[in-house]
Every structure is written in C-alpha cells, then in structure tokens.
N, C-alpha and C positions, 0 to 999 in steps of 0.2 A: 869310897870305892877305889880299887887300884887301875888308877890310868895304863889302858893298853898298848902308848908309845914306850915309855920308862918302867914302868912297874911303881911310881910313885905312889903316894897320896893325889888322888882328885875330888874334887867336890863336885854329886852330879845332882847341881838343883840350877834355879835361873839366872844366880849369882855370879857363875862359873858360862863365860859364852863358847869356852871351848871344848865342854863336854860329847862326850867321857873321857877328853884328854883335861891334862892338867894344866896346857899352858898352848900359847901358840906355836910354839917351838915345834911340840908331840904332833898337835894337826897337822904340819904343815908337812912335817918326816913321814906323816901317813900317807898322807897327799900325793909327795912326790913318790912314794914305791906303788902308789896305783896309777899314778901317769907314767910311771919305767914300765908297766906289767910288773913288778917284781912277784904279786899276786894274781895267781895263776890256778885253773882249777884244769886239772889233769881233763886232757879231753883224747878218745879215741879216733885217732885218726890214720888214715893207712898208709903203708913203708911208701916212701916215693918212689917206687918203680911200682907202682899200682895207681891206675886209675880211681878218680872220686866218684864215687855213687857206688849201686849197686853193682857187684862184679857180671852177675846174670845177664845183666844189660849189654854188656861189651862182648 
C-alpha cells in the first residue's frame, strides 16, 4: 500500500508497527499536524460581531 505520510511503499500487515505509515519518521509527521490542528474540518460558526446560540434568543 502507499503510505499516506510520503507516498512511499508500506507494508500494511503485523510486521510493519507503523502501519499504514512506512516508518516512524511518517507517524510521527502525522502526529505532530494533529497536535498543530493542522487538520481541521470546516465548522460553521458565526461572524464575531454575532452572538453564539440561537439569534431568536437574543
């Protein structure tokens, strides 16, 4: 399979402890862009000059 740090060659069976990465290097790159936030899922939230919650409430 292609490791999704690098794009290398990995091997994804029990052989391999860093699966689906290819090495510890790829883990660990992963690691830290989910401890930065680098991965981020778009969330809707309102302009800052608007209060949180419902607007009907205010």
């Amino acid at each position: 399979m292609v490791c999704p740090g690098c794009g290398g060659p990995s091997v994804y069976g029990p052989g391999n402890p860093f699966r689906p990465f290819c090495s510890e290097r790829c883990k660990n790159i992963d690691m830290g862009a989910w401890a930065s936030e680098d991965f981020r899922l778009p969330a809707d939230t309102p302009p800052d000059d608007l209060l949180y919650g419902d607007p009907k409430l205010h």
